[in-house]
N, CA, C and O atoms as a GROMACS GRO file, in nm:
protein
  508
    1UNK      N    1   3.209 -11.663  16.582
    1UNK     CA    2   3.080 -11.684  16.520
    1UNK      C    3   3.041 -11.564  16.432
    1UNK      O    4   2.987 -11.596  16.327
    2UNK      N    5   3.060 -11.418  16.456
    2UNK     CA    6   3.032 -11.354  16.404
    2UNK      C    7   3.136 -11.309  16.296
    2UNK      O    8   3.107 -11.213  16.223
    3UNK      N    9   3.235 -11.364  16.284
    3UNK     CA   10   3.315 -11.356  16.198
    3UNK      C   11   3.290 -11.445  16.083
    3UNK      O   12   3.327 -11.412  15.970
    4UNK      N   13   3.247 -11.525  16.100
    4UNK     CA   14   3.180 -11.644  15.986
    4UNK      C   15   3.086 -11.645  15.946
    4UNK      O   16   3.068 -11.713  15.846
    5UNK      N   17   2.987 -11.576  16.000
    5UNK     CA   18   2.868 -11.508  15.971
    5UNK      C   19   2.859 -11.372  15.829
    5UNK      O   20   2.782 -11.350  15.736
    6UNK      N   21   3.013 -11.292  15.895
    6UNK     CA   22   3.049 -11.229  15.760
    6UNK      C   23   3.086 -11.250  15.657
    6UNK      O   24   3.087 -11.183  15.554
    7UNK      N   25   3.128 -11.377  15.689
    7UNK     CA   26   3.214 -11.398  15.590
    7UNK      C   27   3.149 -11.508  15.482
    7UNK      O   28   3.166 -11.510  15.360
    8UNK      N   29   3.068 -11.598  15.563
    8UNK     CA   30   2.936 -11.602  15.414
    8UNK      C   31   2.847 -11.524  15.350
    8UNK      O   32   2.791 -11.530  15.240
    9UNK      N   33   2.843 -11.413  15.481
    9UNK     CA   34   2.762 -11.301  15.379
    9UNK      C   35   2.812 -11.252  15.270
    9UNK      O   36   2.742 -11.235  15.170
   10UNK      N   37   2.982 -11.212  15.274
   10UNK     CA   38   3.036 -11.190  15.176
   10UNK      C   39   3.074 -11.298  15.094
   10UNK      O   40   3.145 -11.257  15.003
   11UNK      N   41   3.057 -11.413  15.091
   11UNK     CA   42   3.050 -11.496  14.978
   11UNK      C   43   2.934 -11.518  14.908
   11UNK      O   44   2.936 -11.561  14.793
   12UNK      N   45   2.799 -11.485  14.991
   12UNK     CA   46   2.686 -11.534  14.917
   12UNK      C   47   2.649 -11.390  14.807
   12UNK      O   48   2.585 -11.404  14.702
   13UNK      N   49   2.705 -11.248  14.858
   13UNK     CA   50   2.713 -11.168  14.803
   13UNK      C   51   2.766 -11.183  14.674
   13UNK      O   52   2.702 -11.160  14.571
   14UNK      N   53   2.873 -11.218  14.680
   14UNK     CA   54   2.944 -11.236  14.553
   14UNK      C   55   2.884 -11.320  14.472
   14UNK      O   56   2.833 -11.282  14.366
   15UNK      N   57   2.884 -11.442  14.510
   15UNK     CA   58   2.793 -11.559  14.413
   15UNK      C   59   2.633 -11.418  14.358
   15UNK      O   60   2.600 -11.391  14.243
   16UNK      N   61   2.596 -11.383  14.436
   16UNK     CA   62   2.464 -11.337  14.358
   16UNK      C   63   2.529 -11.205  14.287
   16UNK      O   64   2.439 -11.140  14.234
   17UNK      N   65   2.660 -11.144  14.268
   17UNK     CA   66   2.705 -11.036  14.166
   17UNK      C   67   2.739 -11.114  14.068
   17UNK      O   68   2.705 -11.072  13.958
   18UNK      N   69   2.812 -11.245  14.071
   18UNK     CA   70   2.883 -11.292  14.014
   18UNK      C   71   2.740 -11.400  13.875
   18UNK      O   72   2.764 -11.442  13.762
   19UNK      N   73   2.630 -11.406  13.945
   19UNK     CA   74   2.500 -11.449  13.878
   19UNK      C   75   2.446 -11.359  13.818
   19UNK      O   76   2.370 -11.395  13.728
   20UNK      N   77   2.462 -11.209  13.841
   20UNK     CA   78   2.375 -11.111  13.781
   20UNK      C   79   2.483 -11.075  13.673
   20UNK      O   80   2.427 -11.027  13.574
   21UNK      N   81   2.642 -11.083  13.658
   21UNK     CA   82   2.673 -11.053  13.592
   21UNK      C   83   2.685 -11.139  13.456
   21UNK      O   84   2.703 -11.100  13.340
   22UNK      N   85   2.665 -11.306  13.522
   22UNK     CA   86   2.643 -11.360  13.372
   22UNK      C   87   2.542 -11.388  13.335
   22UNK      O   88   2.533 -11.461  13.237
   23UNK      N   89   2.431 -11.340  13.399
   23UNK     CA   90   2.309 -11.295  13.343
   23UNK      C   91   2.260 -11.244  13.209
   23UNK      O   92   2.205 -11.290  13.109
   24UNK      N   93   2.327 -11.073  13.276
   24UNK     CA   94   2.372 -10.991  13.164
   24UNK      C   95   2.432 -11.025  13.103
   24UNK      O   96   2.373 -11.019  12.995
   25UNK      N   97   2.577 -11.088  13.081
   25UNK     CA   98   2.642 -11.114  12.973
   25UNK      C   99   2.526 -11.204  12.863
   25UNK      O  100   2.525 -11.209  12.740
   26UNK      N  101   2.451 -11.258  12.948
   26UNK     CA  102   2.382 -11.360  12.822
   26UNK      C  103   2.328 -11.332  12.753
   26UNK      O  104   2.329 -11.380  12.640
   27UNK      N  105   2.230 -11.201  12.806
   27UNK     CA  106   2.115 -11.135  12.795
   27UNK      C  107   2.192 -11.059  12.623
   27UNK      O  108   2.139 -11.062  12.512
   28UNK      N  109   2.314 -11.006  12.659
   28UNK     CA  110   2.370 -10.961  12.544
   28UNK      C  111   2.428 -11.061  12.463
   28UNK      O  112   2.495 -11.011  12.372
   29UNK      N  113   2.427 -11.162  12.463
   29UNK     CA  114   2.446 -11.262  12.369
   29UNK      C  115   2.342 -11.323  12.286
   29UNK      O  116   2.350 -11.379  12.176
   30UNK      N  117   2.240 -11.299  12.366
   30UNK     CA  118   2.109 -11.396  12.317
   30UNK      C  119   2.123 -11.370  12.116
   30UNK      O  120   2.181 -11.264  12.095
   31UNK      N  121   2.098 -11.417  12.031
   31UNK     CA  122   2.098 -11.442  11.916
   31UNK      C  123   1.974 -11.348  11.851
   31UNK      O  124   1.856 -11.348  11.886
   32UNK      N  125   2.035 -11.272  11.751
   32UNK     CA  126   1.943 -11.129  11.650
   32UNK      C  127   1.908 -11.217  11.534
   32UNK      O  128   2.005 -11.264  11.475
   33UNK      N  129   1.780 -11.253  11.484
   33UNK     CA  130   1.780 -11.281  11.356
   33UNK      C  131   1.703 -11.125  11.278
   33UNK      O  132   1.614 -11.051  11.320
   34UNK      N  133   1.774 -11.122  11.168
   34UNK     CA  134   1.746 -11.018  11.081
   34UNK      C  135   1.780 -11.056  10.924
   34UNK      O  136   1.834 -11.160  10.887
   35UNK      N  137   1.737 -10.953  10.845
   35UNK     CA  138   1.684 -10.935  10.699
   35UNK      C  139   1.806 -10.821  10.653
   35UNK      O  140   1.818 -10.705  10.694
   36UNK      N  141   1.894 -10.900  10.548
   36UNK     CA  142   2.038 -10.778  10.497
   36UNK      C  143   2.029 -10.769  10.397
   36UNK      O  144   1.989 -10.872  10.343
   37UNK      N  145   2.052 -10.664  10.313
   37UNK     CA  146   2.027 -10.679  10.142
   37UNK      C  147   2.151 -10.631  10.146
   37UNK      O  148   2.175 -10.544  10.229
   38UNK      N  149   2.272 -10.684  10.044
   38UNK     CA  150   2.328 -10.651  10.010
   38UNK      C  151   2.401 -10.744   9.865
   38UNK      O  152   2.371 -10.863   9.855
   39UNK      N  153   2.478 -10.691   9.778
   39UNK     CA  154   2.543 -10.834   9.690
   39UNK      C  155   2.619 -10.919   9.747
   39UNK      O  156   2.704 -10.900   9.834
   40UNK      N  157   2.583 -11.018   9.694
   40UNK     CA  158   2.676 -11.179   9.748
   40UNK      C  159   2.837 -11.115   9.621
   40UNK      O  160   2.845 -11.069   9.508
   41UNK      N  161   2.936 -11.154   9.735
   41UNK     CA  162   3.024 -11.132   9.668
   41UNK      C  163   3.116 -11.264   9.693
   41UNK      O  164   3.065 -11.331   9.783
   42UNK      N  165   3.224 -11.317   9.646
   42UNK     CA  166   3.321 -11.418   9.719
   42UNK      C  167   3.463 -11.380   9.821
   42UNK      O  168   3.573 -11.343   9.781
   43UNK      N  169   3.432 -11.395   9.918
   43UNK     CA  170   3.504 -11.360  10.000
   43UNK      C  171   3.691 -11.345   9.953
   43UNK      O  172   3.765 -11.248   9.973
   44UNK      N  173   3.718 -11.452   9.899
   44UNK     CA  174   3.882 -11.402   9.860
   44UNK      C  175   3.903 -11.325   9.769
   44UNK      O  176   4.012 -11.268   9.754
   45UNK      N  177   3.793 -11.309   9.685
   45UNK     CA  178   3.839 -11.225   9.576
   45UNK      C  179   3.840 -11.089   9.631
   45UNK      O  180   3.934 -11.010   9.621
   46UNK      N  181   3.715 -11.065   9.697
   46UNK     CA  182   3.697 -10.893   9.737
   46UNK      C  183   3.777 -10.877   9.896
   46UNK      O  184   3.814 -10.768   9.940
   47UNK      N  185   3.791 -10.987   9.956
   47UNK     CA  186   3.873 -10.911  10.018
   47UNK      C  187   4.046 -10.912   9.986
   47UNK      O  188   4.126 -10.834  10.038
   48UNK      N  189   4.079 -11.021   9.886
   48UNK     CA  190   4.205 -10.984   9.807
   48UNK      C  191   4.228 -10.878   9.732
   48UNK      O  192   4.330 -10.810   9.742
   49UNK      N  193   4.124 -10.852   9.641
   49UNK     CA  194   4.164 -10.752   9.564
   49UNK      C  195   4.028 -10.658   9.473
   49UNK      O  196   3.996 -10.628   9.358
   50UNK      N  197   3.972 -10.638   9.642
   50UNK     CA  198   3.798 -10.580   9.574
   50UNK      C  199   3.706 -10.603   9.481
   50UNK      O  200   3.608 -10.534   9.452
   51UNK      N  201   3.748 -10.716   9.430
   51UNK     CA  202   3.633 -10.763   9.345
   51UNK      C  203   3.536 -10.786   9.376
   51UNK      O  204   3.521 -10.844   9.483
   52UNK      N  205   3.396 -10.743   9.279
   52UNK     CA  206   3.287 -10.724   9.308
   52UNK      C  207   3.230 -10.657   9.198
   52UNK      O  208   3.286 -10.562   9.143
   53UNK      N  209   3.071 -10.722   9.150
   53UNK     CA  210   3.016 -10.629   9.063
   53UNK      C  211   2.984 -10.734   8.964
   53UNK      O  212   3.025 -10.850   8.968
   54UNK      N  213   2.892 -10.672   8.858
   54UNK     CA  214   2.864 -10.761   8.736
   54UNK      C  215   2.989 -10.794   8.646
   54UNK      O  216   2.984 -10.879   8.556
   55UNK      N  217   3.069 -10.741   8.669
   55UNK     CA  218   3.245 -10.762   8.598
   55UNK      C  219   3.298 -10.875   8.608
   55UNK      O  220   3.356 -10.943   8.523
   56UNK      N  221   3.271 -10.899   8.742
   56UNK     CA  222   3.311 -10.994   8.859
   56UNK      C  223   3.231 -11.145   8.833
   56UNK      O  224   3.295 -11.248   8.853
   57UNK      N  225   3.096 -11.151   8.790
   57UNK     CA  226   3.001 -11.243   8.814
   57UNK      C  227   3.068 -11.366   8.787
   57UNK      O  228   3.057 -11.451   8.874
   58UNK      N  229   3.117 -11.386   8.712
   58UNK     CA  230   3.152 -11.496   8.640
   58UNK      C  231   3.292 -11.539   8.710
   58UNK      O  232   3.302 -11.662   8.709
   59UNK      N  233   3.397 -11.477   8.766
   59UNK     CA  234   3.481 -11.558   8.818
   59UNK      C  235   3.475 -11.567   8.986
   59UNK      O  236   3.558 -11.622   9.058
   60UNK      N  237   3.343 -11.492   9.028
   60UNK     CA  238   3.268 -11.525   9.190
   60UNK      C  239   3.156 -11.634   9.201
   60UNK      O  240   3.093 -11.656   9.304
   61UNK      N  241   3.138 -11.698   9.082
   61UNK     CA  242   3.032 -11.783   9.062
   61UNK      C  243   3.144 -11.892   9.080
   61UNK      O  244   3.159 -11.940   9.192
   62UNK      N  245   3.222 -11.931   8.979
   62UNK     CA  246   3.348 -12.043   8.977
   62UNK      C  247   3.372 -12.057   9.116
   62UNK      O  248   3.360 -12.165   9.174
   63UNK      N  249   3.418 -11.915   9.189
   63UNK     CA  250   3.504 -11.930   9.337
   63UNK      C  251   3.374 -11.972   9.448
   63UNK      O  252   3.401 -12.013   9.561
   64UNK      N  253   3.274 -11.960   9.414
   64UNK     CA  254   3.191 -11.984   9.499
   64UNK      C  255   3.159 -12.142   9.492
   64UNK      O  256   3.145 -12.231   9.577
   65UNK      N  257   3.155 -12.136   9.366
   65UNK     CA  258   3.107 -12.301   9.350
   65UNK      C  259   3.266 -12.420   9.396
   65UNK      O  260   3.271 -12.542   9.410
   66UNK      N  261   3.353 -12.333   9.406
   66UNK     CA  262   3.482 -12.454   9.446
   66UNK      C  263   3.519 -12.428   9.507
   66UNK      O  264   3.642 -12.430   9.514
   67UNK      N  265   3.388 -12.355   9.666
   67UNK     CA  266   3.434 -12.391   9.821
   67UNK      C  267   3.471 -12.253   9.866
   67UNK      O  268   3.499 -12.238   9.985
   68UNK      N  269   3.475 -12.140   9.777
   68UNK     CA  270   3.544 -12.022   9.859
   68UNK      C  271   3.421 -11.925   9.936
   68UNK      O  272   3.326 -11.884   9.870
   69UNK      N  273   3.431 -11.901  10.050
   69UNK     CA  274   3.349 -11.877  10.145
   69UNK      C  275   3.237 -11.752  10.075
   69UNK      O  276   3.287 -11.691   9.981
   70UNK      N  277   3.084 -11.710  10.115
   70UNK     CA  278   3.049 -11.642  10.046
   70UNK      C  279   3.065 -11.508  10.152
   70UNK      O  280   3.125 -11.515  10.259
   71UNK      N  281   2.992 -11.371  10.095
   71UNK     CA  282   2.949 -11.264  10.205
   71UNK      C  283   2.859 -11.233  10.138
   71UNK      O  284   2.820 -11.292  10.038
   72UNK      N  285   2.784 -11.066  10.223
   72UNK     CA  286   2.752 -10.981  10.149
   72UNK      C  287   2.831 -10.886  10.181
   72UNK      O  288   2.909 -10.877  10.276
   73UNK      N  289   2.802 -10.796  10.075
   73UNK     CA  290   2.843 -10.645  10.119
   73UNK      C  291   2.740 -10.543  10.080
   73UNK      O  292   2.726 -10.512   9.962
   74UNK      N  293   2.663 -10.485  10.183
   74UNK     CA  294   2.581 -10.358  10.187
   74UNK      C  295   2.628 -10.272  10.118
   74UNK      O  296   2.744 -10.235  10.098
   75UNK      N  297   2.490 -10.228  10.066
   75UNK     CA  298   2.510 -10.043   9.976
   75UNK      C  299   2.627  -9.952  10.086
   75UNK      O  300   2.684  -9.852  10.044
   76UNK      N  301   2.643  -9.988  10.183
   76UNK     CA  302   2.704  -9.900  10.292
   76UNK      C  303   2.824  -9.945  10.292
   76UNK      O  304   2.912  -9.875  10.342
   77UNK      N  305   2.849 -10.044  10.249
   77UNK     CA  306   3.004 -10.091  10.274
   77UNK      C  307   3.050 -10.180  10.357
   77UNK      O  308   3.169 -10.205  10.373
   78UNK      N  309   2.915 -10.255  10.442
   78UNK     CA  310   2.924 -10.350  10.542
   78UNK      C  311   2.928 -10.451  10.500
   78UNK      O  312   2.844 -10.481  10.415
   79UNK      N  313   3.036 -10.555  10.544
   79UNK     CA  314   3.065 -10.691  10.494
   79UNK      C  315   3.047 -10.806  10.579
   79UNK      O  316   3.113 -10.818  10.683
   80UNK      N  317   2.955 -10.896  10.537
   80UNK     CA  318   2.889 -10.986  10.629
   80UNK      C  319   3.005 -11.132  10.545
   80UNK      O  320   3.030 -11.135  10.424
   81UNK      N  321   3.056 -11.235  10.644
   81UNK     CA  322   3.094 -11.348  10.601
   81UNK      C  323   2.946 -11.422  10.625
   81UNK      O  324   2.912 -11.448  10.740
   82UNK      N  325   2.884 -11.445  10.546
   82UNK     CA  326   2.765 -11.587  10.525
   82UNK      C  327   2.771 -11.748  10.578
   82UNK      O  328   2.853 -11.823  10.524
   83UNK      N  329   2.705 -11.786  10.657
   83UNK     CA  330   2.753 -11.966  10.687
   83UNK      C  331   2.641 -12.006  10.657
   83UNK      O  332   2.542 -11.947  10.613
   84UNK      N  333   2.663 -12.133  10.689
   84UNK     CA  334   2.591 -12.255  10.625
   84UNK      C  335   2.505 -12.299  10.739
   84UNK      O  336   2.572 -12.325  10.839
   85UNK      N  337   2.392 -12.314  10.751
   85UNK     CA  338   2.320 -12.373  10.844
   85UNK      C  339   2.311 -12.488  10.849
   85UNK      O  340   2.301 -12.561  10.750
   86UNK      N  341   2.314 -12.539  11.012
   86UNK     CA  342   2.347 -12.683  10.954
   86UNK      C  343   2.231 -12.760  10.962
   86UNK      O  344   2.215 -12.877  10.925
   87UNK      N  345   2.128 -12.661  11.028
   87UNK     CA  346   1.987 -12.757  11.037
   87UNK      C  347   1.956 -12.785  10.888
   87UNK      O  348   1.926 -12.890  10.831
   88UNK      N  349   1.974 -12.644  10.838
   88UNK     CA  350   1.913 -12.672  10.670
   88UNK      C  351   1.992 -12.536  10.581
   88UNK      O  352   1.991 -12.413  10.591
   89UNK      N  353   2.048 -12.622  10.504
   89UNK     CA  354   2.182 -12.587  10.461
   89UNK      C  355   2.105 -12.536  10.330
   89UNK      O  356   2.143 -12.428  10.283
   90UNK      N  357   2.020 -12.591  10.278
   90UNK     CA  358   1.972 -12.517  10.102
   90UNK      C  359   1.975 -12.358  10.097
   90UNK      O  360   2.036 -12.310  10.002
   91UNK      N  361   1.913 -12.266  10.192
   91UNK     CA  362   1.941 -12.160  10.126
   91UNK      C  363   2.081 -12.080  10.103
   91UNK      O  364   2.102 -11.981  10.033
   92UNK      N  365   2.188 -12.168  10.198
   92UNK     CA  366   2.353 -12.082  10.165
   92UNK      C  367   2.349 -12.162  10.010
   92UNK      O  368   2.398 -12.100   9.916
   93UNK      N  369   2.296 -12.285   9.985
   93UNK     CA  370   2.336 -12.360   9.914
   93UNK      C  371   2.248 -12.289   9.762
   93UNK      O  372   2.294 -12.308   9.650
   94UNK      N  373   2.163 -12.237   9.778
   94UNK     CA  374   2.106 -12.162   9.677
   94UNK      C  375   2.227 -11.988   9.614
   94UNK      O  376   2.252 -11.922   9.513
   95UNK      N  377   2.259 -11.997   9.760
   95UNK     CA  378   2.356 -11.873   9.709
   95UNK      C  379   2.453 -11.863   9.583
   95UNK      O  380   2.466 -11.774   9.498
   96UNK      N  381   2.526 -12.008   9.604
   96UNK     CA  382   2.634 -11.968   9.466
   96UNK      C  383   2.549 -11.965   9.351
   96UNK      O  384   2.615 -11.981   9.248
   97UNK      N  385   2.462 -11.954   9.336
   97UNK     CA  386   2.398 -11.919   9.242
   97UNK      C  387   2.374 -11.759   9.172
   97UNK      O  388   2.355 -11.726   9.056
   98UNK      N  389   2.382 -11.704   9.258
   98UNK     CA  390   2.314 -11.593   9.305
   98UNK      C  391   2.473 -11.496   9.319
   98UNK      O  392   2.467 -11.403   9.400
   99UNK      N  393   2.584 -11.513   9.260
   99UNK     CA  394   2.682 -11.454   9.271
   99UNK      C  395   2.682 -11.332   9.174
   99UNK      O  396   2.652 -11.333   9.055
  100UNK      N  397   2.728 -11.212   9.262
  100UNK     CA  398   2.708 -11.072   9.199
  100UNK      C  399   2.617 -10.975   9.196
  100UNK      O  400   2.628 -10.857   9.162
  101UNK      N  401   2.507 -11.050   9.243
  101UNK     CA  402   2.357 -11.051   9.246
  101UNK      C  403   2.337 -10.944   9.389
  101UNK      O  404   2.425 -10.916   9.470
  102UNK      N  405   2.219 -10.904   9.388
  102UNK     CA  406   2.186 -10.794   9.489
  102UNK      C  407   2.070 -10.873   9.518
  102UNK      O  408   1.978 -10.894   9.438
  103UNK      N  409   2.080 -10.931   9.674
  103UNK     CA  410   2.001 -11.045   9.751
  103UNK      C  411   1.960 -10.966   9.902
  103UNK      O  412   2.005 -10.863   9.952
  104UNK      N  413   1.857 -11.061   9.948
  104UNK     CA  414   1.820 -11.038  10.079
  104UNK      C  415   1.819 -11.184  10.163
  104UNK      O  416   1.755 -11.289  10.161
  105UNK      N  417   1.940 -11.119  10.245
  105UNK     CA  418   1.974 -11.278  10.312
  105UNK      C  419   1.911 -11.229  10.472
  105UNK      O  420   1.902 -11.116  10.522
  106UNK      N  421   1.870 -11.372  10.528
  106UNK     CA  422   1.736 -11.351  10.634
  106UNK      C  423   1.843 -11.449  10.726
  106UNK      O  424   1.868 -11.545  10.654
  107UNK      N  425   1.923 -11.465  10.868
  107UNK     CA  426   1.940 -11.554  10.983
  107UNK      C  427   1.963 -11.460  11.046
  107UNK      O  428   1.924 -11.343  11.038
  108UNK      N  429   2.075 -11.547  11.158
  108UNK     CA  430   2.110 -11.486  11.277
  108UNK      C  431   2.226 -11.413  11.274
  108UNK      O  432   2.334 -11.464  11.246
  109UNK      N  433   2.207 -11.281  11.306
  109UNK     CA  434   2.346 -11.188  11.317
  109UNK      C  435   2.461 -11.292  11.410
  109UNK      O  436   2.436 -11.376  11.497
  110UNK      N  437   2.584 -11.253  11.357
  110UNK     CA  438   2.682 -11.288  11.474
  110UNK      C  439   2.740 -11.218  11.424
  110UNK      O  440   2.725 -11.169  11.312
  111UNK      N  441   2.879 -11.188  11.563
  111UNK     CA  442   2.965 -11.118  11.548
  111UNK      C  443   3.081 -11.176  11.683
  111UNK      O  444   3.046 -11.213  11.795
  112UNK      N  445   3.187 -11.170  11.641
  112UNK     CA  446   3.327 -11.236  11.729
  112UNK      C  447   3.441 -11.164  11.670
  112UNK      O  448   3.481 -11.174  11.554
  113UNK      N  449   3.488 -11.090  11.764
  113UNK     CA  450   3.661 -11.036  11.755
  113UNK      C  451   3.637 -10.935  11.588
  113UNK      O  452   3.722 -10.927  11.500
  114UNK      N  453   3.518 -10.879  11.586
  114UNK     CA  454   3.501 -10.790  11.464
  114UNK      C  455   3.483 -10.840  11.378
  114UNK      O  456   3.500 -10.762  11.284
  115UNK      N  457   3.443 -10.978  11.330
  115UNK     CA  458   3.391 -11.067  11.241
  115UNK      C  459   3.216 -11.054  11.225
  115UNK      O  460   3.136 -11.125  11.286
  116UNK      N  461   3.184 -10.956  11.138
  116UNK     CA  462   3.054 -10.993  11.129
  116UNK      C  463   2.994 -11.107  11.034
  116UNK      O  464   3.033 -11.122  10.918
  117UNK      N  465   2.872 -11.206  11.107
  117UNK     CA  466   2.856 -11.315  10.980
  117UNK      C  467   2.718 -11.340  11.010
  117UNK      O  468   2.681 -11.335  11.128
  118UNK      N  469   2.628 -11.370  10.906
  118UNK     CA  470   2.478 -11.431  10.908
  118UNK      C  471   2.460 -11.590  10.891
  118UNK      O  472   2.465 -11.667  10.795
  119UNK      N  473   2.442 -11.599  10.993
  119UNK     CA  474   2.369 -11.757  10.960
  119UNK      C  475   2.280 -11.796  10.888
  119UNK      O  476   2.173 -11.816  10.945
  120UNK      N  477   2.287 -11.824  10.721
  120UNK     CA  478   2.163 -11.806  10.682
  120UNK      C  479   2.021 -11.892  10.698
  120UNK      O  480   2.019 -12.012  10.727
  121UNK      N  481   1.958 -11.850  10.684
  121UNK     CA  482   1.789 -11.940  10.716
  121UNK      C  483   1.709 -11.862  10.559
  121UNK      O  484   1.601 -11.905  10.519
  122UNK      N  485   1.725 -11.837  10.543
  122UNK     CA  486   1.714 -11.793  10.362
  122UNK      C  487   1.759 -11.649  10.335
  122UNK      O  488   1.812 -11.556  10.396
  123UNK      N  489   1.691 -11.691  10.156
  123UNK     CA  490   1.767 -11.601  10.076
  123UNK      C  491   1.687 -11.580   9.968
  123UNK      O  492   1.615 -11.671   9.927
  124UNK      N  493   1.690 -11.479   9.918
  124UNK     CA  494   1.566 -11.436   9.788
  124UNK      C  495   1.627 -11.301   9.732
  124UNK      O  496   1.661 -11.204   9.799
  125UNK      N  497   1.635 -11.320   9.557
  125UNK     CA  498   1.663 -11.194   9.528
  125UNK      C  499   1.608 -11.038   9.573
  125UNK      O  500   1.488 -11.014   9.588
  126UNK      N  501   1.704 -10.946   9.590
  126UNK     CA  502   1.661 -10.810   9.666
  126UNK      C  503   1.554 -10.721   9.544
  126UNK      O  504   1.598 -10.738   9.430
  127UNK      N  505   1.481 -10.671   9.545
  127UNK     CA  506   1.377 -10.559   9.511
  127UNK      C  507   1.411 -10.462   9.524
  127UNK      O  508   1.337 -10.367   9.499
   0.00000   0.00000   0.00000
């Protein structure tokens, strides 16, 4: 009896480490929305072969408009891949517009396996 007595204690123990720890894990998952200024650039070009800039505008506008993924990239050098929201897709969809351009894109941070990307929920030229 008293051996079984321990021995749910040490299971109910665990179940409540094993609850606090995906707790926390969630707690650090929960979803950041924030405000990034940086230029929309097209993802294959700059990360093929650094393109970027008013040089650039005109063949990141084409690649944007025929499907090639967008970003930004910060004054700092930080490179965000951009998605498409699927509740409401107009402001990624305002982006190819806006190629070369120095913008302030507004969703939810993510990040996976060193992939940083914004979900966007809008977008408005940067000031």
């Amino acid at each position: 009896m008293k051996r079984l007595l321990i021995a749910l204690a040490v299971v109910a123990l665990s179940l409540v480490a094993v609850n606090a720890m995906a707790a926390g894990q969630a707690a650090k998952a929960a979803p950041k929305t924030a405000t990034v200024k940086g230029e929309l650039v097209d993802m294959g070009c700059y990360l093929g072969h650094g393109a970027h800039g008013a040089d650039h505008k005109g063949c990141a506008t084409k690649c944007l408009a025929g499907g090639m993924p967008a970003g930004l990239l910060t004054p700092a050098g930080k490179l965000y891949l951009l998605t498409l929201n699927h509740d409401n897709p107009d402001p990624y969809n305002k982006l190819k517009d806006m190629a070369a351009e120095m913008v302030s894109v507004t969703g939810t941070l993510m990040e996976r396996n060193g992939v940083m990307a914004i979900d966007v929920s809008d977008v408005k030229p940067a000031k």
